[in-house]
PDB file of N, CA, C and O in Angstrom, chain B, residues numbered from 101:
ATOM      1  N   UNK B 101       0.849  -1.176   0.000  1.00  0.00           N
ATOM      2  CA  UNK B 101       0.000   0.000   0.000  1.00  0.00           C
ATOM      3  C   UNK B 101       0.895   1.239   0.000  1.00  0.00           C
ATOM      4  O   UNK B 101       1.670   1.377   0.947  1.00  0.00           O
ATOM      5  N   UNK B 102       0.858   2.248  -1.073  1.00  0.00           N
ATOM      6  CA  UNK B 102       1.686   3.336  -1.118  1.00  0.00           C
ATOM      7  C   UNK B 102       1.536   4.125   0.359  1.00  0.00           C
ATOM      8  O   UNK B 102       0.730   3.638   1.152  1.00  0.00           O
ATOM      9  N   UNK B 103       2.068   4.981   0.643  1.00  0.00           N
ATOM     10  CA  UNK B 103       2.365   5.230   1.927  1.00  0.00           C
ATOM     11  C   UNK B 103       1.611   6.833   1.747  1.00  0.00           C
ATOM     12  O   UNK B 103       1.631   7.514   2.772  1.00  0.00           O
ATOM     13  N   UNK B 104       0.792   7.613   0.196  1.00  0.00           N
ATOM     14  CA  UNK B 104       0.194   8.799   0.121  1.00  0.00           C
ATOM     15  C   UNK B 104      -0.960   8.059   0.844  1.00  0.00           C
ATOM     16  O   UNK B 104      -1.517   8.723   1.718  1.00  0.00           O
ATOM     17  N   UNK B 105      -1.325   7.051   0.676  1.00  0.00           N
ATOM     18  CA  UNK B 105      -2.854   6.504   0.907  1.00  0.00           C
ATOM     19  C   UNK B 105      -2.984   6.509   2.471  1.00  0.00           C
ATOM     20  O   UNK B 105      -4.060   6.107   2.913  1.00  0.00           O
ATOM     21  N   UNK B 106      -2.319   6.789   3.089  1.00  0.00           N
ATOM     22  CA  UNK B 106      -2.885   6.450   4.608  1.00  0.00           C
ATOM     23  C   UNK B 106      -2.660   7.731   5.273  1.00  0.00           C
ATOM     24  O   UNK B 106      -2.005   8.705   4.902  1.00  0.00           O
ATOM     25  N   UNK B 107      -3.438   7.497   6.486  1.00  0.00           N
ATOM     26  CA  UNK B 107      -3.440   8.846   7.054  1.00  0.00           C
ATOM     27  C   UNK B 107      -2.645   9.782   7.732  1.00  0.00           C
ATOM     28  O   UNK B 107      -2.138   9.468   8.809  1.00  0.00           O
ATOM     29  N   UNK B 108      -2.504  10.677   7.335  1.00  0.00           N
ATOM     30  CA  UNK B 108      -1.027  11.108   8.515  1.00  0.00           C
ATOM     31  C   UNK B 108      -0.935  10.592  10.298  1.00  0.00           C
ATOM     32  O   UNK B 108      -1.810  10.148  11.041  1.00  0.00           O
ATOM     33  N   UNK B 109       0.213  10.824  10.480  1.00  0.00           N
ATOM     34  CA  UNK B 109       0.346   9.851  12.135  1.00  0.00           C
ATOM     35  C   UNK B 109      -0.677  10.822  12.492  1.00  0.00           C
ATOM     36  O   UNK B 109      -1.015  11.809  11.837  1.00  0.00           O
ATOM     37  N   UNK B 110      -1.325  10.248  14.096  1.00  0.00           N
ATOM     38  CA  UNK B 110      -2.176  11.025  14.885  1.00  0.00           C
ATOM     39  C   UNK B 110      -3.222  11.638  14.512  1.00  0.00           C
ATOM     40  O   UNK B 110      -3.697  12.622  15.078  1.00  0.00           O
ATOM     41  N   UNK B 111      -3.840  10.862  13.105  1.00  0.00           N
ATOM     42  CA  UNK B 111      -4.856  11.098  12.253  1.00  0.00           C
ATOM     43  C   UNK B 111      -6.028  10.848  13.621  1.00  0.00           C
ATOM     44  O   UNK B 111      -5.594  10.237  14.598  1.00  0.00           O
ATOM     45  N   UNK B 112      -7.269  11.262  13.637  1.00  0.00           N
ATOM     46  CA  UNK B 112      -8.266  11.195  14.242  1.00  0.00           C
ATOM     47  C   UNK B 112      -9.703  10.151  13.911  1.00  0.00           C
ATOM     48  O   UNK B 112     -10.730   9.813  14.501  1.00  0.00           O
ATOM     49  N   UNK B 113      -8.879   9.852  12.282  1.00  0.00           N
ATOM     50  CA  UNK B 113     -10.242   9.426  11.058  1.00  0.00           C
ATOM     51  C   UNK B 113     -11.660  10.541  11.558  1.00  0.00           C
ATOM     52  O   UNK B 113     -12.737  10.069  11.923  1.00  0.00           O
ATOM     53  N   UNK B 114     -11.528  11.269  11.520  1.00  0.00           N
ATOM     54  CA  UNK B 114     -12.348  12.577  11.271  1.00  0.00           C
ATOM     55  C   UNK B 114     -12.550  13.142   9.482  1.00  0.00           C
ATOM     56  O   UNK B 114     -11.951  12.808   8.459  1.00  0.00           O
ATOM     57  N   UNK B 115     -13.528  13.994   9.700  1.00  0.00           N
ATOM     58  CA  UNK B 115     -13.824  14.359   8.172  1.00  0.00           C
ATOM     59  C   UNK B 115     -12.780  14.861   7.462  1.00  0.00           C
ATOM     60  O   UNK B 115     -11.894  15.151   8.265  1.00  0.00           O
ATOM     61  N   UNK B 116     -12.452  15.105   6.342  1.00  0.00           N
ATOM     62  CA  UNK B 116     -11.385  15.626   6.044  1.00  0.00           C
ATOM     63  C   UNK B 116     -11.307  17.480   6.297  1.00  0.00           C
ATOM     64  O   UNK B 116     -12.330  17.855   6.871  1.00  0.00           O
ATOM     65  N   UNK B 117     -10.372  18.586   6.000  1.00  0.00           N
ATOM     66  CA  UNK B 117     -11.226  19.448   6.313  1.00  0.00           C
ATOM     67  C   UNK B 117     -10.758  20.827   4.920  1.00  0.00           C
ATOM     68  O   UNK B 117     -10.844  22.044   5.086  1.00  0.00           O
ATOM     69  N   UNK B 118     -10.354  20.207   3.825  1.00  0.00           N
ATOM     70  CA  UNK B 118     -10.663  20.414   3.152  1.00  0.00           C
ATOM     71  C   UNK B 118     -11.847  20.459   2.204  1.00  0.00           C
ATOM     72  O   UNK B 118     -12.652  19.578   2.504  1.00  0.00           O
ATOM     73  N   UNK B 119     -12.227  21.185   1.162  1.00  0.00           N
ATOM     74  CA  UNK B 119     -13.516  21.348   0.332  1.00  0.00           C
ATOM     75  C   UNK B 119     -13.236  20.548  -0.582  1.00  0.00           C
ATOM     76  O   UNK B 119     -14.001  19.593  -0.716  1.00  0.00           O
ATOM     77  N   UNK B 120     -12.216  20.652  -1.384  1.00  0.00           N
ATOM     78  CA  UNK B 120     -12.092  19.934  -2.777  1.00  0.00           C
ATOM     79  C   UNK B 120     -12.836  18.588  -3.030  1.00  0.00           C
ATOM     80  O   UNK B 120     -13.155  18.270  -4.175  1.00  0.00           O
ATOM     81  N   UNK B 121     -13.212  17.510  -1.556  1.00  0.00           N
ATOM     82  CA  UNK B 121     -14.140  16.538  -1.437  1.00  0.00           C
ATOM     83  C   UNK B 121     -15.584  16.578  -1.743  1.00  0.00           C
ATOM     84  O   UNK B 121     -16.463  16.639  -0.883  1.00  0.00           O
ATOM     85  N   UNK B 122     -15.790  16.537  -3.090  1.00  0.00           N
ATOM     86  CA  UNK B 122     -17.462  16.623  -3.393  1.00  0.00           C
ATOM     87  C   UNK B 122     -18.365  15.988  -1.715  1.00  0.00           C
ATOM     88  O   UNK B 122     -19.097  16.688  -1.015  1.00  0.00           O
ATOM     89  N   UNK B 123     -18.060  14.769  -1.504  1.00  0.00           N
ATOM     90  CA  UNK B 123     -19.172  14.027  -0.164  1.00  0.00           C
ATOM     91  C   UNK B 123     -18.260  14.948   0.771  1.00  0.00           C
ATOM     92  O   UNK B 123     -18.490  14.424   1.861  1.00  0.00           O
ATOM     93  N   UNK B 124     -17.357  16.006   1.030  1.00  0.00           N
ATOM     94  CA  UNK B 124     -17.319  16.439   2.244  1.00  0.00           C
ATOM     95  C   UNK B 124     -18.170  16.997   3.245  1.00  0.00           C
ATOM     96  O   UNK B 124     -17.992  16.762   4.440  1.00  0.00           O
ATOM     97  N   UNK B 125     -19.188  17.809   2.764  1.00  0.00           N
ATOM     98  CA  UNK B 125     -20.361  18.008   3.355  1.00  0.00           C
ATOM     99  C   UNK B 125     -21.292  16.948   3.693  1.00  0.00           C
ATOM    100  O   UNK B 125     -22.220  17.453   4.325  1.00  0.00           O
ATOM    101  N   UNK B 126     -21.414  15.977   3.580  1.00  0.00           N
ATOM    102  CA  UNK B 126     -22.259  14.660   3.512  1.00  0.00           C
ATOM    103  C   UNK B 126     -21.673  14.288   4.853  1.00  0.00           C
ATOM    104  O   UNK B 126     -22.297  14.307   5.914  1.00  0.00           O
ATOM    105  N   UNK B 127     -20.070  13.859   4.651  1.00  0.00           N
ATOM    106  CA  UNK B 127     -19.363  13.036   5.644  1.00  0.00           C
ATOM    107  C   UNK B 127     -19.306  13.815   7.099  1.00  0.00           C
ATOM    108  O   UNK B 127     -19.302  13.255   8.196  1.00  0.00           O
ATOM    109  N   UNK B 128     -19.253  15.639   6.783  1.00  0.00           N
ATOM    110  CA  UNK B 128     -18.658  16.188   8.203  1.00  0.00           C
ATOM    111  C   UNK B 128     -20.308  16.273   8.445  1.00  0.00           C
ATOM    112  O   UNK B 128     -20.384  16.198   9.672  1.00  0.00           O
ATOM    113  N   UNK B 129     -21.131  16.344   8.135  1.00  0.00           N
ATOM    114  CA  UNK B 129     -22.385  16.027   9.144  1.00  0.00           C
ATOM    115  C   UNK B 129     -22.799  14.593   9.270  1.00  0.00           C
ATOM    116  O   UNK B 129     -23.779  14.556  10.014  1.00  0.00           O
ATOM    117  N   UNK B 130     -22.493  13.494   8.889  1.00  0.00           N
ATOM    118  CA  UNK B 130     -22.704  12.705   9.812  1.00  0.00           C
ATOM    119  C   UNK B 130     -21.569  12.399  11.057  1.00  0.00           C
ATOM    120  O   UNK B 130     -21.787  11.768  12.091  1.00  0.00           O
ATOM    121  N   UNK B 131     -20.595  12.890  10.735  1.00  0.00           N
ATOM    122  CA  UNK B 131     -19.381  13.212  12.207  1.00  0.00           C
ATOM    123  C   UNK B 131     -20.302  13.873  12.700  1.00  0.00           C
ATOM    124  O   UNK B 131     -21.143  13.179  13.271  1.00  0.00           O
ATOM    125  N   UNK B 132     -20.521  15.215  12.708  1.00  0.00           N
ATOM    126  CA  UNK B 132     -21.366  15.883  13.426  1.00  0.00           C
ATOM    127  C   UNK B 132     -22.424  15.389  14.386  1.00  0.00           C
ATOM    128  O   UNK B 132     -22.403  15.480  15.613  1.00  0.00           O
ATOM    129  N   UNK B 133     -23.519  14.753  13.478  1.00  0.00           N
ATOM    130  CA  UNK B 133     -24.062  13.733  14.332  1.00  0.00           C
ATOM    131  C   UNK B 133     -24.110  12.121  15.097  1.00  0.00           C
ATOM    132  O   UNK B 133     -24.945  11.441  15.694  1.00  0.00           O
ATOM    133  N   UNK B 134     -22.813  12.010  14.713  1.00  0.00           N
ATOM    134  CA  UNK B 134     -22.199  10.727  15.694  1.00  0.00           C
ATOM    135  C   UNK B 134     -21.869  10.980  16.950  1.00  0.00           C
ATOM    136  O   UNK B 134     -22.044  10.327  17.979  1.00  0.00           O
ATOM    137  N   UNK B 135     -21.089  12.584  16.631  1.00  0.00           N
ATOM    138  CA  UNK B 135     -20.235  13.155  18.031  1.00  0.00           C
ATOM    139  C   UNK B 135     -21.505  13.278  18.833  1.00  0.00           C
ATOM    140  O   UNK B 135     -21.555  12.758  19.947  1.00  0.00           O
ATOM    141  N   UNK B 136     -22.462  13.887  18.372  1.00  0.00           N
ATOM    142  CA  UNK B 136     -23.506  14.503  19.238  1.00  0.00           C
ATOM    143  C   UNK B 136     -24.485  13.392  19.688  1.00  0.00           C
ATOM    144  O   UNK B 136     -25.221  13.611  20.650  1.00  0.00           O
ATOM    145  N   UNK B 137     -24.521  12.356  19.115  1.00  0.00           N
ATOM    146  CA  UNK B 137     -25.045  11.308  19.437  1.00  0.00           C
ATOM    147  C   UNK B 137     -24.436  10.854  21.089  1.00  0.00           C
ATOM    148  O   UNK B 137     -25.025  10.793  22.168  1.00  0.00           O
ATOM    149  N   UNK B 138     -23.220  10.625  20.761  1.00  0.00           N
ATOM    150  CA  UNK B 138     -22.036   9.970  21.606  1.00  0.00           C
ATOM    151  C   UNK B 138     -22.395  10.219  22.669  1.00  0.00           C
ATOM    152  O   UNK B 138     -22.654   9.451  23.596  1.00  0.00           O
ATOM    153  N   UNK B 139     -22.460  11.887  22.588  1.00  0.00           N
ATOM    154  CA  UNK B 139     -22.152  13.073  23.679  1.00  0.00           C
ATOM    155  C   UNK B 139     -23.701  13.426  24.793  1.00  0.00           C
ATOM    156  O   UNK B 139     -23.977  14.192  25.716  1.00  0.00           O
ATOM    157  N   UNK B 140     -24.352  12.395  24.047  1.00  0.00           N
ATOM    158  CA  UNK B 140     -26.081  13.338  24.978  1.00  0.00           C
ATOM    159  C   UNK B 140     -25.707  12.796  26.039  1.00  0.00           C
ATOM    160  O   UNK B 140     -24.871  11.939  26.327  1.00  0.00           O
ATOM    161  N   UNK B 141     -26.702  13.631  26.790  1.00  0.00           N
ATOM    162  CA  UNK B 141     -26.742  13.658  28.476  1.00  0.00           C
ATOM    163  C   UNK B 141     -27.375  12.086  29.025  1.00  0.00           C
ATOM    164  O   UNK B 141     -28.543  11.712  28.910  1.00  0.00           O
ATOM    165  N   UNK B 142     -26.514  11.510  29.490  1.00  0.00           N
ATOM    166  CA  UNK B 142     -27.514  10.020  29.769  1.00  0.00           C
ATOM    167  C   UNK B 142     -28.612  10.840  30.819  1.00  0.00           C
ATOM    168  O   UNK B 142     -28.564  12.059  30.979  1.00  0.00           O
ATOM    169  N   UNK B 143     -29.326  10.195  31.308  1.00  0.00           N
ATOM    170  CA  UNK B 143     -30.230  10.395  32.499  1.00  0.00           C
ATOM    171  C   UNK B 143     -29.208  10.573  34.055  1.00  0.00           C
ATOM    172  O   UNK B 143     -28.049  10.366  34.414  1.00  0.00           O
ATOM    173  N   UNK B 144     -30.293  11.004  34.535  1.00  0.00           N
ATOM    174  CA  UNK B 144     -29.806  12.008  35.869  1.00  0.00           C
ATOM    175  C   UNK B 144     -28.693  10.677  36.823  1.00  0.00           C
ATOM    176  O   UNK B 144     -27.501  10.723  37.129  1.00  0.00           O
ATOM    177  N   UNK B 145     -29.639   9.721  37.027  1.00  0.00           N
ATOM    178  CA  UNK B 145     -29.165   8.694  37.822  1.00  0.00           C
ATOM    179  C   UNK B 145     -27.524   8.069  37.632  1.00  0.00           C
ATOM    180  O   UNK B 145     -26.637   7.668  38.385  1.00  0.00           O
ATOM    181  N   UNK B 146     -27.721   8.257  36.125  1.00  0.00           N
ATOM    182  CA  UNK B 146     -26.564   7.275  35.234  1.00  0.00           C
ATOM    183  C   UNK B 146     -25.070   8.756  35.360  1.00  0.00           C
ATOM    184  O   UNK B 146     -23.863   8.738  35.601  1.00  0.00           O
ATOM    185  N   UNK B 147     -25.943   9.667  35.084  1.00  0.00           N
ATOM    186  CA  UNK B 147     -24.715  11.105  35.176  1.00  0.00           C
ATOM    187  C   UNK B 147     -24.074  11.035  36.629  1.00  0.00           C
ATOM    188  O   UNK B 147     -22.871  10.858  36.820  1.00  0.00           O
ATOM    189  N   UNK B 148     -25.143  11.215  37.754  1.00  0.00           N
ATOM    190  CA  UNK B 148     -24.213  10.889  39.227  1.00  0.00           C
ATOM    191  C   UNK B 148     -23.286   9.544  39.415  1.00  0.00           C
ATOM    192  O   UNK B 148     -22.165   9.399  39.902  1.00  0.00           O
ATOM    193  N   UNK B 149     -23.939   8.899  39.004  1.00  0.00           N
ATOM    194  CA  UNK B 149     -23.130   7.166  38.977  1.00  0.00           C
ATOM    195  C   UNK B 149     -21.648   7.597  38.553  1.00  0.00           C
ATOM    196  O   UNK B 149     -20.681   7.550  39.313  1.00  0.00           O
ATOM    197  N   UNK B 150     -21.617   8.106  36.963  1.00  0.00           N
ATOM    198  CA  UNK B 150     -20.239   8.175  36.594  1.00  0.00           C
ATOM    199  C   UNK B 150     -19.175   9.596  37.222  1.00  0.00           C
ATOM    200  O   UNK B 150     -17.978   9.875  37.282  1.00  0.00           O
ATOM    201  N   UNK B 151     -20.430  10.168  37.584  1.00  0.00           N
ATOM    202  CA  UNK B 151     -19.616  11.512  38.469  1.00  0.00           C
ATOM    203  C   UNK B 151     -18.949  10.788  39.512  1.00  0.00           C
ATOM    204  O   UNK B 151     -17.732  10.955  39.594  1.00  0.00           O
ATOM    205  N   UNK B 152     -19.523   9.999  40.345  1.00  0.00           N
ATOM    206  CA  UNK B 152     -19.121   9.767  41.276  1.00  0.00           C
ATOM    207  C   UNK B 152     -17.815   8.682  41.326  1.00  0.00           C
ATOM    208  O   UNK B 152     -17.020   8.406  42.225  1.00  0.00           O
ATOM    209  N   UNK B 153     -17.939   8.304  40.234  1.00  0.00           N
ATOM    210  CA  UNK B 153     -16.958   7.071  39.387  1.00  0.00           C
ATOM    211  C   UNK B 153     -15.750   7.685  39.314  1.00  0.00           C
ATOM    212  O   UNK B 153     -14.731   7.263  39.860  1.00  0.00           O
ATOM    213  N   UNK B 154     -15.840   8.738  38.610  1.00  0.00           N
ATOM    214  CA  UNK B 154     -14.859   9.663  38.212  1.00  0.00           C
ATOM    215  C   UNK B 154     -14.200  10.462  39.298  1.00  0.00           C
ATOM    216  O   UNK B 154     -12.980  10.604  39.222  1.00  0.00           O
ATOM    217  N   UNK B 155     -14.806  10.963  40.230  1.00  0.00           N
ATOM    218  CA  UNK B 155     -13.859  11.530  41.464  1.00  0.00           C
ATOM    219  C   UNK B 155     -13.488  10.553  42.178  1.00  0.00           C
ATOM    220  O   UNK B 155     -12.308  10.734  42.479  1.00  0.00           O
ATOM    221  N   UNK B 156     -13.783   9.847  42.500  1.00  0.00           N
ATOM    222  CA  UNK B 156     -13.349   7.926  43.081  1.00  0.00           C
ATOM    223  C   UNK B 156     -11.545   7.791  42.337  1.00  0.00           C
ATOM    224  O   UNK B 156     -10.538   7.962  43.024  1.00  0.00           O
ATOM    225  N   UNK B 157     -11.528   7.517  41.105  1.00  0.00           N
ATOM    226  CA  UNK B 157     -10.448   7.134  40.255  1.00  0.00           C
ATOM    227  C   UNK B 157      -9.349   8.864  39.900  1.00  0.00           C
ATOM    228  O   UNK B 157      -8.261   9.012  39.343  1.00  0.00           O
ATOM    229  N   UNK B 158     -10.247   9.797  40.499  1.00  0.00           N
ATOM    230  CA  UNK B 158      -9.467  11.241  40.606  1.00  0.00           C
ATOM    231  C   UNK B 158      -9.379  11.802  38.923  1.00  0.00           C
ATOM    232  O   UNK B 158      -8.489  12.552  38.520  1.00  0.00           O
ATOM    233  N   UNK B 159     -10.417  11.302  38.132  1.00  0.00           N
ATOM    234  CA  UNK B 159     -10.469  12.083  36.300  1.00  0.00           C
ATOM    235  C   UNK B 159     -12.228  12.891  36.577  1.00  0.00           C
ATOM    236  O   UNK B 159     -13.176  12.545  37.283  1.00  0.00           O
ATOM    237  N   UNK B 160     -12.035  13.962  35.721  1.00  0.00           N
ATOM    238  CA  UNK B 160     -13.230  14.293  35.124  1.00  0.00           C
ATOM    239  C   UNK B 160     -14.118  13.699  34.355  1.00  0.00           C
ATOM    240  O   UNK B 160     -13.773  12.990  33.410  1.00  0.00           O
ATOM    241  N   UNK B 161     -15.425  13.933  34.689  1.00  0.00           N
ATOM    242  CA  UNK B 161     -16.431  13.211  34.205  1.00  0.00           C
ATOM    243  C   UNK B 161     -16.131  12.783  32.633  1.00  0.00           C
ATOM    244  O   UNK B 161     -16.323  11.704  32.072  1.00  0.00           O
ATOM    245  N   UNK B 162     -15.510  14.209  32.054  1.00  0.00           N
ATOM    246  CA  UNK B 162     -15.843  14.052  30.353  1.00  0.00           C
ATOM    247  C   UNK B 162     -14.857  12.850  30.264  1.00  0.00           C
ATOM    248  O   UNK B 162     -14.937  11.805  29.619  1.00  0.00           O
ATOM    249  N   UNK B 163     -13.932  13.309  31.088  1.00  0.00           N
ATOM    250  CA  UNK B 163     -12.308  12.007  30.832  1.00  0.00           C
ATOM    251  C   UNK B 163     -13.158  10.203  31.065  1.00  0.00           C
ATOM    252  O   UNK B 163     -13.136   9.253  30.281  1.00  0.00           O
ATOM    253  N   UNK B 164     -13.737  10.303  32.259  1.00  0.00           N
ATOM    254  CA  UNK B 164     -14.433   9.026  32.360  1.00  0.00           C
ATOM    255  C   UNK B 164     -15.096   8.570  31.280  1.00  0.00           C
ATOM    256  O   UNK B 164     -14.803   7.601  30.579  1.00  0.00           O
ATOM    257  N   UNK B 165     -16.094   9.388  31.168  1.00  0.00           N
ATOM    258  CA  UNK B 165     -17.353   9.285  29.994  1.00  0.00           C
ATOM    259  C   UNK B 165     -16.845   8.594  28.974  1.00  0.00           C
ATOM    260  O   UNK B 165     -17.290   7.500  28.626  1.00  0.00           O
ATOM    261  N   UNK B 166     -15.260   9.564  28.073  1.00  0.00           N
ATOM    262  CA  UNK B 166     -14.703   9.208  27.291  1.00  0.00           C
ATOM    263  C   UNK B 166     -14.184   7.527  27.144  1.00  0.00           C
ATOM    264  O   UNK B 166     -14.373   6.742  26.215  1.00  0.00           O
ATOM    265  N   UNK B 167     -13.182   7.263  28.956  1.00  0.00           N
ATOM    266  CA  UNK B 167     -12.944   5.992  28.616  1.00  0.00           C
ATOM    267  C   UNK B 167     -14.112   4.883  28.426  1.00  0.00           C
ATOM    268  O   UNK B 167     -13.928   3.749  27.983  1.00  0.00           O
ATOM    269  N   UNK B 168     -15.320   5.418  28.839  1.00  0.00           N
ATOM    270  CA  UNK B 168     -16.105   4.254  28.912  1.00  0.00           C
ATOM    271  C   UNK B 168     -16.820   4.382  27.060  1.00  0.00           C
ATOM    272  O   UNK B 168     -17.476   3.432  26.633  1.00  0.00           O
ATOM    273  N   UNK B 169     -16.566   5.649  26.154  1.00  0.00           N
ATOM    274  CA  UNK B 169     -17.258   5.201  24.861  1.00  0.00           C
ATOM    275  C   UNK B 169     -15.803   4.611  24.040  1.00  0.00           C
ATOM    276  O   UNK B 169     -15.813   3.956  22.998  1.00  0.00           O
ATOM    277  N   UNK B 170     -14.908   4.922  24.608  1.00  0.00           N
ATOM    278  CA  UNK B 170     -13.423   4.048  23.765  1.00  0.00           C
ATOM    279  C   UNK B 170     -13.497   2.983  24.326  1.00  0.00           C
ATOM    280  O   UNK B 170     -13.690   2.197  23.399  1.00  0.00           O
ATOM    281  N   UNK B 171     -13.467   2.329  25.389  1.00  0.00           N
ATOM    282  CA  UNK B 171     -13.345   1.191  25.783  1.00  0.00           C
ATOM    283  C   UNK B 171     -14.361   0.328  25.863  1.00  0.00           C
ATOM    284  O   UNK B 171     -13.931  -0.784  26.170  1.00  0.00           O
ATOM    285  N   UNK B 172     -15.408   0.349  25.737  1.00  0.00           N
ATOM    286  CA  UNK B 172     -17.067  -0.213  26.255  1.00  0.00           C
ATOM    287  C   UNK B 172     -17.124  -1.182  27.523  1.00  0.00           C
ATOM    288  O   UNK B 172     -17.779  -2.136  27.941  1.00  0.00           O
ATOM    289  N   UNK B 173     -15.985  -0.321  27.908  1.00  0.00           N
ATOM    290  CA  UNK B 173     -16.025  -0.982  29.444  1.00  0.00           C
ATOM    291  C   UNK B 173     -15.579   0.098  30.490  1.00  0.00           C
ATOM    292  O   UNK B 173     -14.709   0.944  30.284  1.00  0.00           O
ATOM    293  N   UNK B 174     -16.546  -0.107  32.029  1.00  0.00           N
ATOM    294  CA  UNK B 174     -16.459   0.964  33.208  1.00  0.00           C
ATOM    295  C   UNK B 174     -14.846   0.333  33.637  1.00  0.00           C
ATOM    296  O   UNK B 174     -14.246  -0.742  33.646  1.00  0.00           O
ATOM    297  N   UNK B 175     -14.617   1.783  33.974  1.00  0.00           N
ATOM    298  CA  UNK B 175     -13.311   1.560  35.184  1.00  0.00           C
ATOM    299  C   UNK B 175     -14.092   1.506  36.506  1.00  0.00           C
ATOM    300  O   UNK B 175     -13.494   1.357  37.571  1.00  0.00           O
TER     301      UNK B 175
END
């Protein structure tokens, strides 16, 4: 595999963010709505649970939140 074809190191696989991509508009709104998907507010009960998760292990909620949608598993 030529080595233009892949993504630069520390790529994100995010939209591209150039225009010259006819589907670029297509692709950065469904990023758009994946992130925002990701990101909603669970319910009240489930938000204290991981708050409380998160000062326990000494990270911020978003930091928790995060490991638990990268990992699909609680610390």
């Amino acid at each position: 595999m030529p080595s233009d074809a892949l993504p630069p190191r520390s790529h994100n696989g995010g939209p591209p963010l150039d225009e010259e991509d006819p589907h670029a508009s297509w692709r950065h709104w469904n990023w758009k709505r994946a992130h925002k998907k990701a990101w909603k507010t669970p319910p009240r009960e489930i938000a204290l649970r991981r708050l409380a998760r998160a000062e326990e292990l000494g990270m911020s909620y978003r930091e928790y939140a995060l490991e638990i949608m990268e990992r699909g598993r609680y610390l």
